[in-house]
N, C-alpha and C positions, 0 to 999 in steps of 0.2 A: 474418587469423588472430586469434581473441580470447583476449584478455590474459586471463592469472590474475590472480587477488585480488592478490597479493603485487606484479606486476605495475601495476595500474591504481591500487595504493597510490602506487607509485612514480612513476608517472607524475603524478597529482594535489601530490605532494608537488614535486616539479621542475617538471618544463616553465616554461610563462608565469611560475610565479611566483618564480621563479628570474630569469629574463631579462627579465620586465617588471617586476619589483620590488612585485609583486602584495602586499598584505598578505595571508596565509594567516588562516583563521580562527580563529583562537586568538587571533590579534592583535587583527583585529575586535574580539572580545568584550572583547581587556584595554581595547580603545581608548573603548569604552564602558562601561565598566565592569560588564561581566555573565560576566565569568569568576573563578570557573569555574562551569557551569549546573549547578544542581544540582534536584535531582529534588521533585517538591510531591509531594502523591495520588495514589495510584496509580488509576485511574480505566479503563484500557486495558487488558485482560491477551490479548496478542496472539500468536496461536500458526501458525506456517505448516507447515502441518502434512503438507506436501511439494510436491516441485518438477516433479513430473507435470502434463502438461499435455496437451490436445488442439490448440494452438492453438500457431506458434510466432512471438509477435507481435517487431517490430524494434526495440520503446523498452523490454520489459521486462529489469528489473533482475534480476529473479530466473533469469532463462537457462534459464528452464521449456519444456518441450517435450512430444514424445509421446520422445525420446529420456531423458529425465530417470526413476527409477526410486527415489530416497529417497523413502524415506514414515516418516512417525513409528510405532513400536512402543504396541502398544494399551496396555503397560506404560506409558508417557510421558503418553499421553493420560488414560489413570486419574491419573497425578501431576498433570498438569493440572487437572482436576476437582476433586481433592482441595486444590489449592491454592487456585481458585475460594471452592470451599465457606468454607473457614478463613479467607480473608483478605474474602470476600463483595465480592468486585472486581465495581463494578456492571454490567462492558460485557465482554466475551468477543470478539475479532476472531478470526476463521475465514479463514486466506487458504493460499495456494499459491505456484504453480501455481495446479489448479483443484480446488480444495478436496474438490469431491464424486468428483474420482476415485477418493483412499481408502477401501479397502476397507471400513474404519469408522468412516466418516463417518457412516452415518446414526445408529447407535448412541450414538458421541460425541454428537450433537445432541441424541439423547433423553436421554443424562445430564446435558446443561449445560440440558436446560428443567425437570428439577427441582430447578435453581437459582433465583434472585431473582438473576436478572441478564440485561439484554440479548444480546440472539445473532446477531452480525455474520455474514453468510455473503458472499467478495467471490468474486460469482460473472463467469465469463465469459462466460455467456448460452450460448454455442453448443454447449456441452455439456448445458445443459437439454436439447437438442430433438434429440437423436443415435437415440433410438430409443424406444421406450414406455418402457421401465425410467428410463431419463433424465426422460423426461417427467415419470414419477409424483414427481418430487423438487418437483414446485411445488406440488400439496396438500401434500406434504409440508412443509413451508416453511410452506404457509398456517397447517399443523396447530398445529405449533409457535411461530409468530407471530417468525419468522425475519424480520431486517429485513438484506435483500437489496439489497448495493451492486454496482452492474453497470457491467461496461467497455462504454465503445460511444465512441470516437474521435471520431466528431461524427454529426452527424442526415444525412449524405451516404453514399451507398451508396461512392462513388471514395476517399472521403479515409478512409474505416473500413478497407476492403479491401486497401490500398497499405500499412497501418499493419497490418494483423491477418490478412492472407491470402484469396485470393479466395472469395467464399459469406460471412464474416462480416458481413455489415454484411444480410444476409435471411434469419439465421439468427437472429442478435441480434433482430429485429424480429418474427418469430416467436416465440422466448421473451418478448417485451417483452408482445405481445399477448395470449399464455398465462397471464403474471401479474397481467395488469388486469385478464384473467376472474375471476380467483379472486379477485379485491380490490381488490390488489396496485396502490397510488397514491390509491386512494381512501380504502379503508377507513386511519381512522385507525391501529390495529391493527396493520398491515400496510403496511411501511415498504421501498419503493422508491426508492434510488438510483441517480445517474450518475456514473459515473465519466469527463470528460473528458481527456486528456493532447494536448497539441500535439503534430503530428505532423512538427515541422523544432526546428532548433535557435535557438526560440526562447521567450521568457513564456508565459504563459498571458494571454490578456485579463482583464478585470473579471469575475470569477463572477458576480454577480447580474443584469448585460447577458449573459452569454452562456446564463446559468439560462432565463433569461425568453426568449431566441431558439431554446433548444433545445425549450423547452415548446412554441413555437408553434408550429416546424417540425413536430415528430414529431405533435402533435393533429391539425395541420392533413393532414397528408402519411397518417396511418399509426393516426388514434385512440388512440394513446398517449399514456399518462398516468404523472408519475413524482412525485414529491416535490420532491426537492434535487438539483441537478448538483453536483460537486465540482471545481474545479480542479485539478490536481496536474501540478505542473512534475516534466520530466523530471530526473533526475538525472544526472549526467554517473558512471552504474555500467555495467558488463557492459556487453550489445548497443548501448546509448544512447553509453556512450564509445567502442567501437568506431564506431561509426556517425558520429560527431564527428569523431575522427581519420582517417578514410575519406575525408570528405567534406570535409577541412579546413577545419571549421566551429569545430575546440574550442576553439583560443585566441580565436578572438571570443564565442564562449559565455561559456568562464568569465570573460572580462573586464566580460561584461553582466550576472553573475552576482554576480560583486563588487560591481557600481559602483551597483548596485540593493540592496545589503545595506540591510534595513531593520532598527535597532535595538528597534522596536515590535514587528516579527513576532520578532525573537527571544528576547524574554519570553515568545512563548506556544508555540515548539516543542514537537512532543508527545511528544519524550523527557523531558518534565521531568514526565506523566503517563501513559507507557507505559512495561510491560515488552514485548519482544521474545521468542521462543522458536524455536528451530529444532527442524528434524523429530530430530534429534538430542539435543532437552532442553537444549540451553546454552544461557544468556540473554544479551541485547545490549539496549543501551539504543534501539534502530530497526530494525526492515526492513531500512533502507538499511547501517545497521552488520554488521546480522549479513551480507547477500552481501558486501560487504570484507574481510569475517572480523576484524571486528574487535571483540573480547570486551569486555565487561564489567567496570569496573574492576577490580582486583586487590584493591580492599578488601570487595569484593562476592562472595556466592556466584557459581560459576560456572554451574552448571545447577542444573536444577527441582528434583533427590533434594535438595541443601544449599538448597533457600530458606530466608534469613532476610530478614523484612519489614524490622528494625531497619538491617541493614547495606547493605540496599538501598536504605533510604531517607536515607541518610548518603553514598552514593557518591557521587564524581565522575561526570558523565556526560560520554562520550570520544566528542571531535569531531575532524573532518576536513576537506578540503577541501571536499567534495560537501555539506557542510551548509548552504553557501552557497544549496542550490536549495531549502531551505526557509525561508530568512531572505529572500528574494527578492523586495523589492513587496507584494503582501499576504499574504506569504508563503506555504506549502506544507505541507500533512499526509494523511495519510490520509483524512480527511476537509476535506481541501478547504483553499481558504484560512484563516488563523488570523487575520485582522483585516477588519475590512469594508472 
């Protein structure tokens, strides 16, 4: 049965580190002297813009499905925009779920491209390729000059498929090959990434050895061509810590999770250059904060209608145990590792 928010707080906050005498991370930071984090540039303005999904994968945090039915109000998505514009935030994140399910998605995309700012779309590939209508969203993409980050579990049809549901892993390869039509990995213009995540409970290897083995796989296997792979450690949230505590994986997880804190990756966490947004408009200093439900400092606006740049940029930013799987080895972001 999986935990509520309020739940998997508690759980994170007790267990192992309770009875192993874990440092919790807070302590971390005071032990090196980086607490409490506090925010630089804002550089990210990251909006997920609901929890609709076609796909119901077993490491995502976000607990996205075809059962899932929040989607943000086109009212939120204009505040969005308009925050954009004023604050000229150079990068725009598009996530889910799966982003282009929203009804006004395509809309949204044509107002954020007459911005002067990049246009993250993090797609899941297998919803490109669901039917013609689906289809046309990759000229679309092209139109717009959409730089398209994509899940795909590894270059193996078994190890996508046991992770992402069976048919993902030659559906994904079908969109994969739709997009290099159009460009998509070559043209500089047109920015193709990968989304890697382990599929057990444990690290991610080296990103630039497994960048370089997934390029040669998929060229060699499939003529596919991409840019960047990302790494991204899973987080011990939602489906991933159910999945941990099932398979009584979690205490050795988070023990490998601590003992791997690297004080290097946590200077460059990317709450300290992302805002957060749910389909709701209330801001979180991460992805990973907002499904814990865990808001935004209290000296900070709470949602998009009260943005103030000043008070945002003066917050505390509010950490947990699970931030552990961003400070990790070369640690862990949205894009990928934060240190080489």
């Amino acid at each position: 049965m999986a935990l509520s928010t309020k739940e998997q707080l508690q759980y994170l906050n007790n267990g192992i580190f309770a009875e192993k005498k874990l440092p919790k991370f807070k302590e971390k930071l005071l032990a090196t002297e980086q607490w409490p984090l506090s925010p630089q540039k804002l550089e990210v303005f990251q909006v997920n813009i609901g929890y609709m999904c076609n796909q119901t994968c077993k490491h995502c945090h976000v607990d996205a499905g075809p059962h899932r039915s929040e989607k943000m109000s086109k009212a939120h998505l204009q505040s969005c925009l308009d925050i954009l514009k004023k604050e000229q935030i150079p990068s725009i994140d598009i996530t889910g779920g799966a982003p282009e399910m929203h009804p006004h998605f395509r809309w949204f995309i044509e107002e954020a491209s007459k911005l002067n700012a990049e246009i993250i779309v993090r797609s899941n590939l297998t919803f490109l390729v669901q039917n013609k209508q689906t289809r046309s969203l990759i000229p679309f993409f092209k139109e717009h000059k959409i730089r398209v980050v994509s899940s795909l579990p590894f270059y193996k049809k078994s190890r996508t498929d046991s992770q992402r549901g069976d048919g993902v892993f030659d559906k994904s390869i079908e969109a994969l090959q739709l997009l290099n039509a159009q460009g998509y990995g070559t043209n500089p213009d047109l920015i193709l990434d990968l989304v890697y995540n382990p599929n057990g409970a444990f690290l991610p290897t080296d990103q630039a050895s497994m960048e370089k083995e997934f390029k040669l796989r998929l060229a060699k296997d499939f003529d596919i061509k991409f840019n960047q792979l990302f790494n991204i450690t899973n987080l011990p949230i939602s489906r991933f810590l159910d999945y941990l505590i099932a398979s009584e994986n979690y205490e050795d997880y988070m023990t490998e999770l601590v003992n791997a804190f690297n004080p290097t990756a946590a200077e460059s966490v990317m709450c300290k250059n992302t805002i957060s947004v749910d389909y709701q408009g209330k801001l979180y200093d991460c992805d990973f904060n907002q499904m814990l439900g865990l808001p935004i400092d209290d000296s900070a606006p709470k949602n998009i209608e009260e943005w103030n740049s000043q008070a945002l940029g003066n917050r505390k930013i509010k950490v947990h145990q699970h931030c552990y799987g961003c400070t990790a080895g070369a640690g862990s972001s949205c894009q990928g590792a934060v240190i080489d």
